[in-house]
N, C-alpha and C positions, 0 to 999 in steps of 0.2 A: 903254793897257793896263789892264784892269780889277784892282784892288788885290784880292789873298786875303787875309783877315784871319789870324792865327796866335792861337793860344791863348795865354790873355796867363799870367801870374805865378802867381795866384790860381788859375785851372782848375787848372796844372800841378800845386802843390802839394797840391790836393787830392783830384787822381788818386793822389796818390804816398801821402797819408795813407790813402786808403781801400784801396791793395793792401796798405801795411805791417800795417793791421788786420786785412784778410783771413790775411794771412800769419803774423798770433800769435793769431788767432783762426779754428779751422779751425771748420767747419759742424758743429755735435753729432752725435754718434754713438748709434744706436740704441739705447734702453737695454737692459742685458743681460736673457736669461731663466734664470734658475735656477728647477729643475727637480724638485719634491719626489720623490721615494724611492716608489713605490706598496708596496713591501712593507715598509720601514724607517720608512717616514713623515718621513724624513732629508732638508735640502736639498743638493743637491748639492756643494757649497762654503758656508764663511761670508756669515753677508750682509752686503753691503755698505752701510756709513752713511755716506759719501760720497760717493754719486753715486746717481739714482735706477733705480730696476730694477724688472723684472717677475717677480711668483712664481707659478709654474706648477706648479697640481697636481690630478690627475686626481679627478672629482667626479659629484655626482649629475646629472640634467640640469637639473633645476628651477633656477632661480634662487634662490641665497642670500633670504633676508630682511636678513637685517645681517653683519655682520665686525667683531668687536672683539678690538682688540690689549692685550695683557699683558705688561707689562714684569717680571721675575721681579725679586724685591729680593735681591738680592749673590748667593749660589751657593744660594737657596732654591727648595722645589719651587713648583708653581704652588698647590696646597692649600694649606701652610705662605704663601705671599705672600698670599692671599686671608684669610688668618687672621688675619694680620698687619694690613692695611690695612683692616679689617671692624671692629679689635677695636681701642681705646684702651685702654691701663694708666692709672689716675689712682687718685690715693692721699684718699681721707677717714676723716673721725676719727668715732670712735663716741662714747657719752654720755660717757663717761672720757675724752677726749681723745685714746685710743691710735690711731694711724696704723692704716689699711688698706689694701691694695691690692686694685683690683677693677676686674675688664675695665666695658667699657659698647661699644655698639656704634657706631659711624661711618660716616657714608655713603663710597661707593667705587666710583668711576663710570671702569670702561676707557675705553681710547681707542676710538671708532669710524671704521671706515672710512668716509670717503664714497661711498653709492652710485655715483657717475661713475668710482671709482677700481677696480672689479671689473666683469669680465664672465665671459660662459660661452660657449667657440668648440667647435665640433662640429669632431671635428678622425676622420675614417673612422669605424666605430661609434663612439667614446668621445667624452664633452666632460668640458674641461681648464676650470678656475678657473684666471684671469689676476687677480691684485692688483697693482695700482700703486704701488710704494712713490717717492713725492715730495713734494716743499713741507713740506705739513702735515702730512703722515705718517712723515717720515723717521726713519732711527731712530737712536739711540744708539751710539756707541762702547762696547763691554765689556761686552753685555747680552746676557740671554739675554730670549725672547721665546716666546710662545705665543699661537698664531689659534685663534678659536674662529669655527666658521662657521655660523652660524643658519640652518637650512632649518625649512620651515613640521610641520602635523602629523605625525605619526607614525602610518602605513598603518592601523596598528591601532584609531587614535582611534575610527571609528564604532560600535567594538565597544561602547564604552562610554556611547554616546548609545542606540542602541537597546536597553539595558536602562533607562537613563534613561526611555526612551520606555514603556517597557513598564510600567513603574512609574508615569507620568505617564496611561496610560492605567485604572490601575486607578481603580475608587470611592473618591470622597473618605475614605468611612470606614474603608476597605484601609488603614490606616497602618501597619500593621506586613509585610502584604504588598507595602505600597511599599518600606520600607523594607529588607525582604530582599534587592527588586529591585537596590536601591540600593547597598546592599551588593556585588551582584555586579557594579554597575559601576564599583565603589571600585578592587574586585578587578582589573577590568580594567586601571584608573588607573595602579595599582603595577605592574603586570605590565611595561607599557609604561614608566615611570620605575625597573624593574631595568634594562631595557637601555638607556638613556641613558648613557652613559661616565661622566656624575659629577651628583650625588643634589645638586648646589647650585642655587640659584636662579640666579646667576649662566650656567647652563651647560643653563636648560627646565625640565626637570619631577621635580618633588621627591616624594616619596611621599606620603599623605593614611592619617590613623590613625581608623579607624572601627568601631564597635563589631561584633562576632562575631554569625551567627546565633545564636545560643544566647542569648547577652544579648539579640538584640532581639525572641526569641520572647517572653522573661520580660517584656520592657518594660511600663509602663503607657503609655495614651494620651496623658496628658500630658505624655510624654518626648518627642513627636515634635510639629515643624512642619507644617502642612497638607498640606504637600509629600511629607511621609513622610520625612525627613531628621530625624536625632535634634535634639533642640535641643544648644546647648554647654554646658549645665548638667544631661545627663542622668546618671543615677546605676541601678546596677544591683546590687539584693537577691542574690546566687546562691540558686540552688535547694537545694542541699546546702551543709551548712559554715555559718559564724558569718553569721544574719541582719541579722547589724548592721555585717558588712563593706563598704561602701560604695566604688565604684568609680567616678570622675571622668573622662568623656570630655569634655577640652574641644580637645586638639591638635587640627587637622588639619577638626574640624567647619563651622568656617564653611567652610576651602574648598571645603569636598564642598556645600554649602550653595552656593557661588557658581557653581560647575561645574552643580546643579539647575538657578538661578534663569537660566546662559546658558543652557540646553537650554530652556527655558519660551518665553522670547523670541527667539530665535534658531535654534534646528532645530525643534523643536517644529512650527511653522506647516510648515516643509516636508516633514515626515514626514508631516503631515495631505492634507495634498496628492497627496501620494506613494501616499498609501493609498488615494483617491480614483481616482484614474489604475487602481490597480490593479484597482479595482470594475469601473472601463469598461472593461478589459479584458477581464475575465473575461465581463464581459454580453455584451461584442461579440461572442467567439469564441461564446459560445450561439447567437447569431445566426443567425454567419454557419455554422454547423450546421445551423438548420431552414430557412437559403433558398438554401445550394446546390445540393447534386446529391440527387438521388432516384430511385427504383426505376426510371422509364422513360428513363432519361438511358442505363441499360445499353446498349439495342438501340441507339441513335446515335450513342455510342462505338466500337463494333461496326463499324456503319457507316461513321464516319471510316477508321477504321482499314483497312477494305477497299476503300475509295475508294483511300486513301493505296498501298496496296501494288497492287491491281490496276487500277485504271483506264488503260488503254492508254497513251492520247493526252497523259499526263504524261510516257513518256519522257522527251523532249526537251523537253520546256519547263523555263521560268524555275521551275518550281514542283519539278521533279525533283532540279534544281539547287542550288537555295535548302536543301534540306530531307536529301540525301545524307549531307552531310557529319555532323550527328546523325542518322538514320534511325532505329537503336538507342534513341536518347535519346527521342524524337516516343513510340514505339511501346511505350515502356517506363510514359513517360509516362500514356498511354491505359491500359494496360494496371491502372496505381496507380489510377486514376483510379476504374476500373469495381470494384476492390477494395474500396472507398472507400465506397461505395454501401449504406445500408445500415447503417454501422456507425460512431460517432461518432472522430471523427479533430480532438480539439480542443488535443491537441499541434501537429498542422503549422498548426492557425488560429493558436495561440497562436505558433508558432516556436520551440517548444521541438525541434522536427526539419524539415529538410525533407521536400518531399515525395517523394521518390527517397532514400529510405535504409531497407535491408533489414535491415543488423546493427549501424549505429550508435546509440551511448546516447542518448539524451534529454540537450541541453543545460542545463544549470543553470539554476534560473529568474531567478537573481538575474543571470547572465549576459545582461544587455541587450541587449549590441553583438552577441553572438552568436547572439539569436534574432531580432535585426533583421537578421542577413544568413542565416538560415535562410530566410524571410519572401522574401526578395528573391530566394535561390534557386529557391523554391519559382515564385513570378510568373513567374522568364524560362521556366520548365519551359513552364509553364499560357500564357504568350503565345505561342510556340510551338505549343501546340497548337489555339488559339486563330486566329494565322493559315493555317495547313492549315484551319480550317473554315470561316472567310471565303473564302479562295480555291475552295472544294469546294461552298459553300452551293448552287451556282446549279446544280448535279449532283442536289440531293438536299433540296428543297426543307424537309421534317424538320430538316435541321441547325442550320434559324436557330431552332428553338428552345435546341438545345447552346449556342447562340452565345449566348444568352440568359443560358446559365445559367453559362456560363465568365465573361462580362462581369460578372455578380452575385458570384461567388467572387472576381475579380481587384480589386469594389470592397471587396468586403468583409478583403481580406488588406491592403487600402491603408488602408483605415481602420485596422487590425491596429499597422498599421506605425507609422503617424504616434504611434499613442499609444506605443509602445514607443520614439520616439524624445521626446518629452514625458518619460517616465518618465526617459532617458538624461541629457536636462536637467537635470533635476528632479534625480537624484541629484548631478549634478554643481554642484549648486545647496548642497546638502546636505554634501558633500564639500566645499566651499568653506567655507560657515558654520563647519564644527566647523575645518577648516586655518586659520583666520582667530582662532581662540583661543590666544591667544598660552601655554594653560596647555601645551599639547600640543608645542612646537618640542622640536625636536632639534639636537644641533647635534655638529659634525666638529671635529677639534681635530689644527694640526700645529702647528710651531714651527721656529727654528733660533738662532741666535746673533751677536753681532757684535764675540765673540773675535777679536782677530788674533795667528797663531799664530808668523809669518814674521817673520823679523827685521828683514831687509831692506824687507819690505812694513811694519812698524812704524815705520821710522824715516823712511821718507815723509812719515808724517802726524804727523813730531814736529816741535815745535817748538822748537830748539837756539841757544841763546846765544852770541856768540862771546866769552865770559868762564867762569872759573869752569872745574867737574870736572862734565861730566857722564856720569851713569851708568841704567843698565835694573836699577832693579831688580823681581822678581816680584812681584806681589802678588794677593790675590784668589783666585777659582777656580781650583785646579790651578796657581797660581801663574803665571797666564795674562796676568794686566792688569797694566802697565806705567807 
């Protein structure tokens, strides 16, 4: 009889160790999501510094640039803590020996999230910011906390390049009309670091102090950089009032001075470009104006058209078929067509409209995307009518010269296009450059705390002696920490 081996001593007991570890060790549990407030900006509960979790709060779509965490110092606001940790007290003595007290400044570097620790989930129209609070992130007992969330420029930023630009484009010798320019891009600068929630470096974009029209009408030429940027030592006479008042601009000038010198090297080239594109465009739509349609195209239009509706032997065919269900659309088409004739039409080349539109406006120029699907509506109109004259050609021998001319319009609206999406690059090229300056971020700000308010939930996480008296007492915020 053949022997069965049994499981000797050893396996047994260490079957038995690995359920007892199953058994005091259950498999983790999902980490929680708490859930920011969209109108309170409130987390939904305390957060938790014992265990890690996910914070969930409804956001832009774009992805963050960075996330950095602020620990508030004892029941101080987040201004007063950044004041605080900015600013060193230290005492020196003057020629007499006597003590003085006086701030001096200190580096002050938050904590940052790591990129892997955030994402952005599209969750029906809206996307929700997930942060990962573990490891290295976790947070403190008894603290209050504030996220600052970095997104890239601010919508408005190009305003302020194309007066750059505009400036950049005047005569070397325009210094003062550069500098007007510049001025109104200063303007722009501020407008956009008003609506920034907070005027600190810490938090994007700080305002920039630059001399008034009026001072820079007065200006002399050696007040200003080649650029047309005043220098930081410029000085301005007033017109009226004591000529010997002298006024010092030097806040705020080199950075309007560094904001110039990115625009120089960095949009600069694709605005040139930009402009470039726009020239082809413009030439092509002349173009394709003197080699489309002209006065004898009328009578063949004419004739499609009464091919299309009267010729018999179309009932029933594939071509009857095909063509029914727009019949209206075809005939309407022909109809623009032979309008057209005659009078220059370099809106629907350009796609500022298409070509079937009786009472709508003229799209914006600067609207791309929108004159690239004018453009495309315009084509399926014109292929359409285009095959009705292929199918009709062999009826009416005349028509292959329409065919000619449709073919010549359909290339010339493709060339139309391609540059219009060049240009869509190109801007988005451009739109990239200026988002990629880090002077321009904006940035979102919530917070919540890791108060514990519950008694019971307190003395969890206490640590209790079995000697001695012990006691809770309040301390701190609201008499909150323990």
């Amino acid at each position: 009889m053949k022997h069965v081996s049994q499981p000797g001593l050893f396996q047994k007991l260490a079957g038995l160790l690995v359920f007892l570890f199953t058994l005091s060790h259950p498999s983790p549990a999902q980490p929680k999501i708490i859930t920011i407030d969209t109108l309170t900006g409130v987390p939904s509960e305390t957060l938790p510094f014992h265990r890690p979790f996910f914070l969930k709060l409804l956001t832009r779509k774009d992805n963050p640039v960075a996330i950095s965490l602020f620990d508030h110092k004892r029941n101080k606001t987040l201004d007063e803590t950044i004041i605080e940790r900015t600013q060193e007290r230290i005492v020196i003595y003057d020629a007499d020996g006597n003590p003085k007290t006086v701030s001096r400044p200190k580096n002050y570097n938050p904590r940052r999230i790591p990129e892997d620790y955030f994402f952005i989930r599209k969750e029906g129209e809206k996307a929700y910011l997930y942060i990962n609070f573990r490891d290295n992130v976790a947070l403190q007992p008894s603290t209050q906390y504030t996220i600052a969330i970095y997104y890239k420029a601010h919508p408005d930023a190009p305003k302020v390049f194309r007066y750059l630009h505009k400036a950049d484009s005047l005569p070397a010798t325009s210094l003062k009309a550069r500098a007007l320019l510049i001025r109104k891009a200063v303007d722009e600068y501020n407008k956009i670091a008003e609506k920034s929630k907070k005027g600190s470096v810490y938090f994007g974009m700080t305002r920039l102090s630059y001399p008034d029209s009026a001072k820079l009408v007065t200006a002399s030429g050696t007040d200003f950089e080649s650029s047309g940027v005043v220098k930081s030592s410029f000085k301005w006479i007033p017109v009226a009032g004591n000529p010997g008042s002298l006024t010092t601009y030097d806040s705020g000038i080199i950075d309007v001075k560094a904001l110039a010198d990115y625009h120089q090297k960095n949009v600069k080239p694709l605005f040139k470009a930009d402009s470039t594109l726009k020239k082809t465009l413009d030439s092509a739509v002349q173009v394709s104006r003197r080699t489309s349609f002209h006065s004898s195209s009328r009578p063949l239009l004419d004739t499609l058209g009464w091919l299309f509706l009267n010729y018999d032997t179309l009932s029933a065919s594939k071509l009857r078929d095909m063509f029914t269900h727009d019949n209206n659309r075809v005939l309407r088409t022909l109809e623009q067509l032979k309008s057209l004739i005659g009078q220059t039409h370099d809106d629907i080349l350009g796609g500022l409209r298409p070509l079937l539109c009786e009472f709508c406006v003229n799209t914006n120029k600067s609207n791309l995307d929108g004159r690239i699907k004018n453009i495309e509506e315009t084509v399926a109109d014109l292929n359409r009518v285009r095959l009705l004259n292929q199918l009709l050609v062999l009826q009416k021998t005349t028509l292959a010269d329409l065919d000619r001319q449709l073919t010549q319009l359909l290339t010339d609206l493709a060339f139309n296009r391609a540059v219009l999406k060049k240009m869509v690059d190109n801007q988005t090229k451009i739109n990239k450059a200026i988002a990629d300056n880090g002077s321009f971020m904006t940035t979102d700000f919530t917070g919540g705390d890791t108060y514990i308010f519950n008694f019971e939930t307190r003395t969890k996480h206490s640590l209790v002696p079995d000697f001695g008296l012990v006691s809770d007492f309040p301390l701190g915020r609201a008499a909150t920490i323990y």
